[in-house]
KELOVEX-494524 format. One record per residue: y, x negated, z of N, C-alpha, C, O, CB in turn. Coordinates in pm, whole numbers, plus 50000, padded with zeros to 5 digits. Glycine has a CB too. Layout:
N
YXZYXZYXZYXZYXZ;...
This chain:
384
575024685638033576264693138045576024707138103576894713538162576944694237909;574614712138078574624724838095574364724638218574724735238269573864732538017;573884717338294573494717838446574714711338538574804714638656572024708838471;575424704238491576934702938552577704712938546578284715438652577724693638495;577874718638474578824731738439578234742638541578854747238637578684737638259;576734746538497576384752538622576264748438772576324757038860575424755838599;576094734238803576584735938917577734739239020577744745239127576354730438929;578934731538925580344735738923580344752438989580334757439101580954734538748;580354756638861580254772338865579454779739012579794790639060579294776538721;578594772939053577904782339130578134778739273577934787139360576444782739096;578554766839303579164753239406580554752539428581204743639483578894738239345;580874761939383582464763639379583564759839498584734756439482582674778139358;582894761339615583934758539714585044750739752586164752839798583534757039779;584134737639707584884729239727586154728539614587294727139660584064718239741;586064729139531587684733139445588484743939531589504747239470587434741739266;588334751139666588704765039687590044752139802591204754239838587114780739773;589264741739821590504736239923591734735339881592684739539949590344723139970;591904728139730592754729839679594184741539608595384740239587592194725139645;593324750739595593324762539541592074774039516590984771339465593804759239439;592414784539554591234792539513591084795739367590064800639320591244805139582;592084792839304592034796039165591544787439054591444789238933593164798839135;591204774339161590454768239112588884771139085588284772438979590704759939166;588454771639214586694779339229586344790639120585344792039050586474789139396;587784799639134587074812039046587414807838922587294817038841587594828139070;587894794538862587784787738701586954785238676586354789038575588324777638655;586354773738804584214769038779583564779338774582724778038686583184760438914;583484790838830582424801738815582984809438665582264812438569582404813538969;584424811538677584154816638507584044811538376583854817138268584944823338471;584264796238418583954787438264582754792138269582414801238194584044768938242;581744785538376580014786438420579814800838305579104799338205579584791338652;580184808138321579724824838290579974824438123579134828038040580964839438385;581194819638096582214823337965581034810737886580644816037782584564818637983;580454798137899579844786437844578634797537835578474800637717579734770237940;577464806337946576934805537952576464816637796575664815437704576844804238077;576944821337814577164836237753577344833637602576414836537526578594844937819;578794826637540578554822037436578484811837373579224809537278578894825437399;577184800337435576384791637413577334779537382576724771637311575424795837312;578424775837406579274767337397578674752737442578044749937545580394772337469;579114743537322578224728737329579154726637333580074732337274577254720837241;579184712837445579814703637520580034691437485579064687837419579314702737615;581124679637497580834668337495581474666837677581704675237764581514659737350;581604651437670582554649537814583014636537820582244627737782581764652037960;584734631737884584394620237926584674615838037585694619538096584674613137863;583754606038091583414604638179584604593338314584954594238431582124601238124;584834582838183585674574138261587054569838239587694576738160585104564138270;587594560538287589054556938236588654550538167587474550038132590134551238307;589974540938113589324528138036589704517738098590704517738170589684525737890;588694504138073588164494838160589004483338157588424473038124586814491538130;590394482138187591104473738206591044461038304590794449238281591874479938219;591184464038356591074456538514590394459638615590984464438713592094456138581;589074457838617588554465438746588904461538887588224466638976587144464938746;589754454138916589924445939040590954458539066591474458539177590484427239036;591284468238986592764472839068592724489339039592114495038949594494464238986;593164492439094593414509839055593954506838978594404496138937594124521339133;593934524538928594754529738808596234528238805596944523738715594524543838795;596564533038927598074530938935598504520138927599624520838877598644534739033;598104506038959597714493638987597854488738874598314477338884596524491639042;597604493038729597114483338622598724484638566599684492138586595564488838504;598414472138479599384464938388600284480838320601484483438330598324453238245;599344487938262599994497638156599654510038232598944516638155599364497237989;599854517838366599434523538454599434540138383598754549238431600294519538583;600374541638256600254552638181599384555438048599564563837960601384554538158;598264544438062597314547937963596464550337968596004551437854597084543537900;595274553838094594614562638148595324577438173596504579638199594184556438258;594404585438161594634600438145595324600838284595064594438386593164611138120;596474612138255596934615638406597644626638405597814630538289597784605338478;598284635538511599274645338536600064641838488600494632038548599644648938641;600824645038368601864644338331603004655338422603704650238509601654645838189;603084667838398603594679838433603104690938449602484695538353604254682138378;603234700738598602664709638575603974724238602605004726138668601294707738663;603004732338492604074741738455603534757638504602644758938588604374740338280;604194768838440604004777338540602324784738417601494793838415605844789438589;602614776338361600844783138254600204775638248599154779238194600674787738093;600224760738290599384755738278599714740938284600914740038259598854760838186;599084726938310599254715438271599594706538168599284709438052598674713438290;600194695938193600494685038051600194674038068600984667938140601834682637998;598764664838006598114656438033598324647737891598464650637772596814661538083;598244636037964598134625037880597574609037889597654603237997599224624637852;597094603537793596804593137790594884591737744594344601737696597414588537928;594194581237762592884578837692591904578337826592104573837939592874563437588;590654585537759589644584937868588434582637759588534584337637589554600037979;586974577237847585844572237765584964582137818585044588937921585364556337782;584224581837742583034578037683582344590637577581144593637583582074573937810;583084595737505582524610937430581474611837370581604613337248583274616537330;580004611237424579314611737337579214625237228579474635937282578334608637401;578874625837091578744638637021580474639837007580854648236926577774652337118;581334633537067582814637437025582894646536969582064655536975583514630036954;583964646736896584254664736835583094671436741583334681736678585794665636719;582414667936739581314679936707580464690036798579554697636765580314673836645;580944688236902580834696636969582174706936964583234706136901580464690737082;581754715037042582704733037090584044726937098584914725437012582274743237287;583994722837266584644719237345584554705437440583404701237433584614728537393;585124699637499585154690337616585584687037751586744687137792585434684137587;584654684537807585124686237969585224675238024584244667738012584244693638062;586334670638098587194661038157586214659538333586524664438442589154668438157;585254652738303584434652538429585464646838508586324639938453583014644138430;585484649538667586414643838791585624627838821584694624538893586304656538958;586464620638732585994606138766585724603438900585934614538949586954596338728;585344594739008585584590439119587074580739089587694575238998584214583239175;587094582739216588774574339266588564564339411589114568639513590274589839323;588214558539415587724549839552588774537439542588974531139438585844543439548;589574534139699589524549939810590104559439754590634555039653590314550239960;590264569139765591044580539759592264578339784592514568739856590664589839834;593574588039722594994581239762596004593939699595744602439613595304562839675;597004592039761597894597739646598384591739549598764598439453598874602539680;598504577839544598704569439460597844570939271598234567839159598284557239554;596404578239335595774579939211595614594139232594424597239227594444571239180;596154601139248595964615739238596824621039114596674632939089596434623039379;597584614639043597624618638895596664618238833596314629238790598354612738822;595704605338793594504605038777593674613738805593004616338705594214597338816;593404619138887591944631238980592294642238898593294649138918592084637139195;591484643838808591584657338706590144662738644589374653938605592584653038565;589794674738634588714678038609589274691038525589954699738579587774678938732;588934691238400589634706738301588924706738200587964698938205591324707338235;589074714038088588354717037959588994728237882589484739337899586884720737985;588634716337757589844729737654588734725137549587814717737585592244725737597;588874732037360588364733337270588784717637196589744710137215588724746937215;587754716837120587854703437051589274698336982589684686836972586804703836942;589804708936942590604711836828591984714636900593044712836839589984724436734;591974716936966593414714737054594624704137065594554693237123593054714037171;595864709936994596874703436977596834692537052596984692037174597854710136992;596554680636955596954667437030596084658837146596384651337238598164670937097;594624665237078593554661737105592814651237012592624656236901592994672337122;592414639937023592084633936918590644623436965590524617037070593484626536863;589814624036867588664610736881588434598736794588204598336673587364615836874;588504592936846588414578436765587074571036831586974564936937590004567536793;585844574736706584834573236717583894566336624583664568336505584634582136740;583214554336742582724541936715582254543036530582424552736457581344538736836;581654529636495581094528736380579504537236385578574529836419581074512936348;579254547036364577804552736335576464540536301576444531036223578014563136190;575634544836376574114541336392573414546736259572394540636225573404548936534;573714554236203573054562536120573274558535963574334563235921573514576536153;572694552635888573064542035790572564550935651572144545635547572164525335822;572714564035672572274575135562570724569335475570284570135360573794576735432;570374564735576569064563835513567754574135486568114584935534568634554835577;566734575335445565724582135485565174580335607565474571135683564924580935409;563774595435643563544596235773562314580535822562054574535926562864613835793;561764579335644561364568935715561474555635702560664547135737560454570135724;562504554335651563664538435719563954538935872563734529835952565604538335645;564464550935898565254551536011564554563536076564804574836034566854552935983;563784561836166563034576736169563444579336293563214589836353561314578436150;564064570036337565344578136490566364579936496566884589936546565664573236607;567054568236432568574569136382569274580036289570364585636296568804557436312;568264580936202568704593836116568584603936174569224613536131568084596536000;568024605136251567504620936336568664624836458569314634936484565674618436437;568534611636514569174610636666570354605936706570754607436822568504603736742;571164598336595572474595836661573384601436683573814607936588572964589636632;574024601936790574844610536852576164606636851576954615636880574454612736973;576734593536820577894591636822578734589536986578474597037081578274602836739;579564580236995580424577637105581934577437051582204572536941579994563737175;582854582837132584314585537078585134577537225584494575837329584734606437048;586574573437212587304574537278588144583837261588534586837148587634566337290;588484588837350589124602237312591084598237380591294591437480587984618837422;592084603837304593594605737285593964615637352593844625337277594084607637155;594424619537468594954630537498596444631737495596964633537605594494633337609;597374630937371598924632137339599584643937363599814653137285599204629837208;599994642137526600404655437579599934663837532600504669237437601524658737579;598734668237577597854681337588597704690837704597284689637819596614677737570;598454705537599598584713137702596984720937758595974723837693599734723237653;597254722337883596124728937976595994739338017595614735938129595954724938070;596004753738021595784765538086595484761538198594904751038225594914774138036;595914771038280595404768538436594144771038459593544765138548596034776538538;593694778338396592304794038375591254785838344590114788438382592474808738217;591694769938236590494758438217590434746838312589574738238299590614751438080;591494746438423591804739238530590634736638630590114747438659592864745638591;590024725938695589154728138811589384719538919588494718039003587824727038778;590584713038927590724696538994592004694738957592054699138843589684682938931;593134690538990594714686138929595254677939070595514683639176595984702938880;595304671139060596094658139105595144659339267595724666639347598324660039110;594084654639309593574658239425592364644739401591294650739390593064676539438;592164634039392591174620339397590134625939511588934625239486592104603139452;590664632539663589774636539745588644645339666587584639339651590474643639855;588694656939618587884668839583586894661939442585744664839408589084683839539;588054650439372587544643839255586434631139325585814623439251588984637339157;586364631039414585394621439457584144627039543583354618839590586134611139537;583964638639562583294647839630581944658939486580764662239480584864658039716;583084659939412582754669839318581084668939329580464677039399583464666539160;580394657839251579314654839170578254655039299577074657039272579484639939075;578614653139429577474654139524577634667939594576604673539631577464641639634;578974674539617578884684139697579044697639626579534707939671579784681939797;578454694839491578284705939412577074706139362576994714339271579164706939316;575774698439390575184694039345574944690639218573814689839171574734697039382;576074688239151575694683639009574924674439021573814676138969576694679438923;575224659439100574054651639060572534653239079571574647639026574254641639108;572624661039154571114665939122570364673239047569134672639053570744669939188;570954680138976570594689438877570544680538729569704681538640571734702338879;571864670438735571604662938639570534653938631569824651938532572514657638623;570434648138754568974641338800568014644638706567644638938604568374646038943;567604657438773566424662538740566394665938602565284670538576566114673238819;567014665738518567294667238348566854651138343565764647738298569284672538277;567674642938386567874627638291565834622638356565104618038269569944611038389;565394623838466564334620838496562934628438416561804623538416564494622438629;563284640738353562564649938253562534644938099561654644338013563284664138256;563914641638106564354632338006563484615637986563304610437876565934630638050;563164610838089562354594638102561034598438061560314591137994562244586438275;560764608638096559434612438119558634612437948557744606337889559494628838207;559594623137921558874625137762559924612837688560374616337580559114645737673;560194603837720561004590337643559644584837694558754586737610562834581837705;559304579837786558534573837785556874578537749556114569437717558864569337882;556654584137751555504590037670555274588037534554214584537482555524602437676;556874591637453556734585837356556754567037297556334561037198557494593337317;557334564337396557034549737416555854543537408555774532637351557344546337522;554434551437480553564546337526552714551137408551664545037388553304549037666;553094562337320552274564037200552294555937092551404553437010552484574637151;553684550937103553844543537027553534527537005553574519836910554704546337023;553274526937121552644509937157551124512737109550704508237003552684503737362;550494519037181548964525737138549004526837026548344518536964548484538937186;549494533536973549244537136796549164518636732548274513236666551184549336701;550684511736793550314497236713548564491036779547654484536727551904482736765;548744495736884547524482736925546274485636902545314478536930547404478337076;546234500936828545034507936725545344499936621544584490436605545084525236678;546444501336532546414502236416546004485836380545324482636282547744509036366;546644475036490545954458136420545114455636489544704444336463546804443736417;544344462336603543094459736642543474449536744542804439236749542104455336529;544654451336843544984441436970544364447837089544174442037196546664439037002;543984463537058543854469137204542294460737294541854466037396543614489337180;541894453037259540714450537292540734435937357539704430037390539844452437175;542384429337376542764415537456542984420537539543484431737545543764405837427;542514410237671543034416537823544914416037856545424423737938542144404637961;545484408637799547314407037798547764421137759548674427537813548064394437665;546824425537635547464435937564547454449037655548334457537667546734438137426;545934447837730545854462937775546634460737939546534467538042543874469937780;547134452737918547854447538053549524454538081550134459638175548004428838035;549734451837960551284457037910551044472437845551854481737837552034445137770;550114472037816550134492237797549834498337974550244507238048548154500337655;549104489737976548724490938187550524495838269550584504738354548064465038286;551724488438225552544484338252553194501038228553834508838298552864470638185;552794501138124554024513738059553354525438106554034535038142554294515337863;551754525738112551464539338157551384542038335551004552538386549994542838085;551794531338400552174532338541553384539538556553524550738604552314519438604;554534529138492556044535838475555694549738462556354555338549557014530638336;555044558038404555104572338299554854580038453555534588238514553524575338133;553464572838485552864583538632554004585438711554434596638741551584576038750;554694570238759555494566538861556574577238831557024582038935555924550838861;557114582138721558274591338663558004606238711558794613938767558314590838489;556494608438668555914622238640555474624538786555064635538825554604623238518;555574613638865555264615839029556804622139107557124631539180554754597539112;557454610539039558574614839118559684628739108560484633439189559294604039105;559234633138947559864646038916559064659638968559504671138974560024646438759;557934655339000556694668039028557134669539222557334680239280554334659738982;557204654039295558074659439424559344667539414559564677339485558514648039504;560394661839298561484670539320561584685339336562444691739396562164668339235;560414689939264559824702239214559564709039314560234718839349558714701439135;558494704339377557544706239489558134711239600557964722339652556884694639527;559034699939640560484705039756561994712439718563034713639782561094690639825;561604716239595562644719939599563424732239681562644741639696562654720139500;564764734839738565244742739788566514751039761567444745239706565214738239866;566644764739794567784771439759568744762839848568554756939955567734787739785;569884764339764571094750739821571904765639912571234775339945572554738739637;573204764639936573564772440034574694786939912575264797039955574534760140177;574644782939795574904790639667573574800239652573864811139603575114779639528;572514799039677571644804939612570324795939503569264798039443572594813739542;571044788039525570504777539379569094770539365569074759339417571464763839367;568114774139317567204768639355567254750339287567224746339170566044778939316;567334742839415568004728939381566724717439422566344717639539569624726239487;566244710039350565414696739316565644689339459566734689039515566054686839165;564834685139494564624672639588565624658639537565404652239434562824668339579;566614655939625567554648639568566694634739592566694627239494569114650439636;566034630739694565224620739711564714617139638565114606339595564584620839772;563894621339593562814620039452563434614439317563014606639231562204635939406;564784622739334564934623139207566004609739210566364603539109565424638539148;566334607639315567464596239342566614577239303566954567339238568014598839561;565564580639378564304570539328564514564739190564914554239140562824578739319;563944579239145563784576238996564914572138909564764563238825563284587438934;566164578838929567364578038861567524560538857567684553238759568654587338947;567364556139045567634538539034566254531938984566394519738991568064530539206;564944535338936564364524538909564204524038778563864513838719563304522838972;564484537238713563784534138530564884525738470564554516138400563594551138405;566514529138497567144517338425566734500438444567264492238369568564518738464;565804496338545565414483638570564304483738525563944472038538565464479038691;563324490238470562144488938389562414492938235561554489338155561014497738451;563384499238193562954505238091562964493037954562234491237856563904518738078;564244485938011563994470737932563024464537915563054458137810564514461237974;562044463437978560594463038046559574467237918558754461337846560464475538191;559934476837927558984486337800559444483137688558724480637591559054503137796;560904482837687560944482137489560504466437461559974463337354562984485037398;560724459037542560034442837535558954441237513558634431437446560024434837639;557794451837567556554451237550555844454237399554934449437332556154459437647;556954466637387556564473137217556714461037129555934455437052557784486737147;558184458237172558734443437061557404430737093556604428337002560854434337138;557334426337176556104415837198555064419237119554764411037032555524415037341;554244432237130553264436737078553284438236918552304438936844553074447637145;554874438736878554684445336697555044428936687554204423136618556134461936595;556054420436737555794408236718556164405236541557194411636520554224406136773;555834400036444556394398336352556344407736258556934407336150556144389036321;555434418736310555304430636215556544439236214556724448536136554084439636253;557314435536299559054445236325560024435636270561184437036307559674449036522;559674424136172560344415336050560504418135947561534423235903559904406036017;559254414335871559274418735725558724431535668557784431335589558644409435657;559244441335703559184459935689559664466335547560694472535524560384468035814;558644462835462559664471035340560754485235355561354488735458558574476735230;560784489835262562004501535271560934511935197560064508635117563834497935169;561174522835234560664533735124560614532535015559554535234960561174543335115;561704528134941561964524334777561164512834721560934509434606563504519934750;560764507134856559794492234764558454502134771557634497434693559494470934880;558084510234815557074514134828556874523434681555874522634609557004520134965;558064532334656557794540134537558184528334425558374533034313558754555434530;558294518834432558864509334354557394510834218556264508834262559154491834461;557484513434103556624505634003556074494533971555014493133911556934505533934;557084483134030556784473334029555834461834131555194451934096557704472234008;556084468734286555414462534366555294472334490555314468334607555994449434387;555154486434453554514496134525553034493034595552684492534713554434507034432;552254490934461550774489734501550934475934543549874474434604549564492634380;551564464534551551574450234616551864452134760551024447134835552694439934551;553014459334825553064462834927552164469935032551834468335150553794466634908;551934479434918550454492335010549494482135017549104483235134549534509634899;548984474634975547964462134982548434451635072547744449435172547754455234842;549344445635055549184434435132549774433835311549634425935404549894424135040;550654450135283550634454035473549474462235528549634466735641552054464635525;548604464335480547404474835549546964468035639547034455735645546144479935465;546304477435745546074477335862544814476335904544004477235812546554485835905;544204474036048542974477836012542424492135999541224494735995542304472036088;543514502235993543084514936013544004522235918543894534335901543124519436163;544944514835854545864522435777546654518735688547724513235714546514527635835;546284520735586547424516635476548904512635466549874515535535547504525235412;548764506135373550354498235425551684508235446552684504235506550934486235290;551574520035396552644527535382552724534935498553764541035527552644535035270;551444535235586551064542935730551364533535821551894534935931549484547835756;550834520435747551344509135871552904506535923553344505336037550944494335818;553694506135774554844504835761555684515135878556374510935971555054507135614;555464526535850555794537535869556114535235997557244536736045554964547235836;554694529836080554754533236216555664520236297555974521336415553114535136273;555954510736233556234495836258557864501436225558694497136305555304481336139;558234507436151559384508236171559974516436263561174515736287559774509836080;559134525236324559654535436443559654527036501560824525836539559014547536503;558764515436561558824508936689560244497536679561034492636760557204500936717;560024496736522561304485836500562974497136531563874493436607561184478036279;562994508836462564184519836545564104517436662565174517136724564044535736540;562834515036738563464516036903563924503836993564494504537102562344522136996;563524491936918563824480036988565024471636949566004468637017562724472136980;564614467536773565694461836697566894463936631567754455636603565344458636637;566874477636605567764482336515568804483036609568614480336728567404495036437;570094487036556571384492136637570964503936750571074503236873572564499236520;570424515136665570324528436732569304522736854569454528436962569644542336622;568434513636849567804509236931567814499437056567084497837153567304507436874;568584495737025569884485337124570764491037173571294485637270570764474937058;571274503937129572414514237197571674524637278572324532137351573384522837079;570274525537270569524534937355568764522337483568514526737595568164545337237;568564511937462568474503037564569734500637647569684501037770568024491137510;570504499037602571944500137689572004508937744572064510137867573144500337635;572004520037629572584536637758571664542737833571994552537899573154552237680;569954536637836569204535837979569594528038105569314530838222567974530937955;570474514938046570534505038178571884507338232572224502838341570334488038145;572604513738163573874519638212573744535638248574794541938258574994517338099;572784540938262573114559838213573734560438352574894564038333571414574738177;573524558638486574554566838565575354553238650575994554838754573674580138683;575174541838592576254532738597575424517138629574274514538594577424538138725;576294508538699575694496138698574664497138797574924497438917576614485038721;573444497838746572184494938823572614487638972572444493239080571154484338724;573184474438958573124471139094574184471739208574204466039317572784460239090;575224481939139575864488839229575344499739272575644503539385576894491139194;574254509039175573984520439230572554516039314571914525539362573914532539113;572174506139329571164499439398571714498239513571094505239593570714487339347;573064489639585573714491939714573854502839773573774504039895574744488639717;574054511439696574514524739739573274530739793573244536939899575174533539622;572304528639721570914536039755570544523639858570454531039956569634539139602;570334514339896570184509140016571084510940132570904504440235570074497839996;571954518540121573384520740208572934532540261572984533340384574964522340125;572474543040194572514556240249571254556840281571144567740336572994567540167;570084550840280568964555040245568314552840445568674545840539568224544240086;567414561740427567714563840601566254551640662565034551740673567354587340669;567264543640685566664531240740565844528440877564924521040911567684523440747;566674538840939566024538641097564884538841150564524531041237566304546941161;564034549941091562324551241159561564544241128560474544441186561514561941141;561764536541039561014519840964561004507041099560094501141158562494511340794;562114506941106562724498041170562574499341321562704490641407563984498241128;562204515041336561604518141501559904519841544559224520641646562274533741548;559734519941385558024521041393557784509741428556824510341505557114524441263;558304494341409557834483341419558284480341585557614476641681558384473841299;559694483841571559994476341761558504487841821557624483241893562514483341881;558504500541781557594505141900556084498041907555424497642010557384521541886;555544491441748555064485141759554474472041867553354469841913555414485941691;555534466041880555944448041914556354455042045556754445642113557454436341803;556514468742136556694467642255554964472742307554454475142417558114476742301;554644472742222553224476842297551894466542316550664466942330552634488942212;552954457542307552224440142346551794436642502552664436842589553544426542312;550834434442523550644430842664550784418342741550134413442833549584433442685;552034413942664552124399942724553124402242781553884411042739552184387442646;553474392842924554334395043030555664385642958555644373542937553614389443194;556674394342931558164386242850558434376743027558214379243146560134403442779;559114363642938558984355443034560704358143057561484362942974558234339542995;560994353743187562384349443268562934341143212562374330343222562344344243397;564244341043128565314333543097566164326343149566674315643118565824337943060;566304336243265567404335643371567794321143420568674319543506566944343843497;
């Protein structure tokens, strides 16, 4: 959030087509967030009715968020948008500028980008069943720590200041936003920083099992840690180019190698399934029968447990311990909702796979070889 907001803010122009009073909203939210540390949620999409059809298009065309009215202080918006992670426990929330493809006036009620305080008349979240099963840290030694929660969020005619305005009825500027502000790159380079130390901890955590039962020493085993510590380089390669090239954008901004980071963004959601399969393969039936903390302080079959799960390197309560982190990351809920929101984080893998074969600059590949194949010395024969 914090690197969207700042790009917004500093990328401003493009809101200036619409209005200039738009631009100077992104640069002073940017300033007013920066200053007093204001945490964010956001959401991101409509809701998923019919994908065959626009918004305007669908059955109930007023239950996605839209322009209701605009007045001389400000906007009146209504209807449901997804995906809030952290929902109202955060500050505030910002109404990211969905894409609209094609572009239209037809969906330009829709094309909205604003932000107001959590708590704002007629603002509401209705948020999923919790991951977090109030357990101890070491039942749940991610879930308890780390869940963040997902909301759908109610917007029942909610009024808007103009002053929190950045986007109002415009699908063009709302389909532009995220590349020609560079947000996605800035976010890039967070979510790819983000793989990096995810997967690291991934790879400690496979290691630690294939210490602790004495597998590291099969050729399969060190095959699939082989697997995960490639992914890690392949990550830590591609964020160290973004770095490397990076350039002041035409704001001032010192901005990441979008290449690099575009790579990475499309390949870890297609491996990362990859990895938690490997952990799960590797703990294998040891991510089954996992006592609980309480059997462990239990009187009765404390010392039966510490005995009959030990390791070759660690006691059953060390063994346990570590078998259930790997079991948080594969089996559990919280662990199945963090495999998802890798293979989804910036949308369907194999749409954003077209896209990256669409733009991706194909030509000098494709001319290295004809110049190749013309530097043959054989006489092309007459057709004629």
């Amino acid at each position: 959030m914090n690197a969207e907001v700042m790009a917004m803010g500093m990328n401003n122009e493009l809101f200036k087509e619409a209005d200039p009073m738009f631009a100077d909203n992104a640069r002073a939210y940017y300033e007013y967030a920066r200053e007093n540390d204001i945490s964010l949620t956001h959401t991101l999409i409509h809701p998923q009715v019919n994908r065959e059809k626009a918004q305007h298009e669908q059955k109930d065309a007023n239950m996605a968020l839209h322009l209701v009215e605009k007045k001389s202080d400000g906007i009146i918006v209504d209807g449901v948008r997804l995906l809030a992670t952290q929902g109202g426990i955060t500050d505030e929330i910002l109404v990211f500028p969905s894409t609209v493809k094609p572009a239209g006036e037809l969906d330009d009620p829709y094309s909205l980008a604003f932000v107001v305080p959590n708590n704002t008349e007629g603002l509401s979240f209705i948020s999923r069943e919790s991951f977090d099963q109030n357990k101890s840290t070491y039942d749940h030694p991610l879930s308890s720590r780390f869940e963040e929660g997902d909301a759908i969020v109610h917007f029942d005619n909610v009024f808007v200041p103009w002053e929190k305005v950045f986007v109002c009825g415009n699908s063009s500027i709302c389909n532009r936003t995220f590349k020609e502000t560079n947000a996605v790159v800035h976010m890039s380079h967070q979510v790819v920083a983000k793989n990096v130390i995810k997967t690291e901890f991934l790879l400690g955590t496979v290691l630690n099992i294939m210490d602790s039962i004495g597998i590291d020493g099969f050729q399969h085993v060190k095959d699939k840690g082989t697997e995960i510590m490639l992914t890690l380089e392949t990550m830590k390669s591609h964020l160290y180019r973004s770095e490397q090239n990076a350039t002041l954008d035409r704001s001032g901004t010192m901005t990441p190698d979008f290449e690099a980071l575009n790579a990475a963004r499309n390949y870890y959601p297609r491996v990362y399934p990859r990895l938690v399969e490997i952990l799960r393969i590797l703990g294998a039936s040891g991510l089954m029968g996992i006592p609980s903390e309480a059997d462990f302080q239990s009187p009765e079959i404390g010392m039966i447990v510490n005995r009959a799960l030990q390791s070759k390197n660690l006691q059953g309560y060390e063994r346990v311990q570590l078998f259930r982190l790997a079991w948080d990351m594969t089996l559990s809920a919280f662990g199945s909702r963090q495999m998802h929101y890798e293979y989804y984080f910036f949308g369907d893998p194999i749409k954003m796979g077209m896209a990256y074969f669409d733009q991706y600059d194909k030509e000098p590949y494709k001319q290295y070889v004809q110049d190749f194949l013309q530097q043959t010395t054989a006489v092309k024969p007459n057709f004629s």
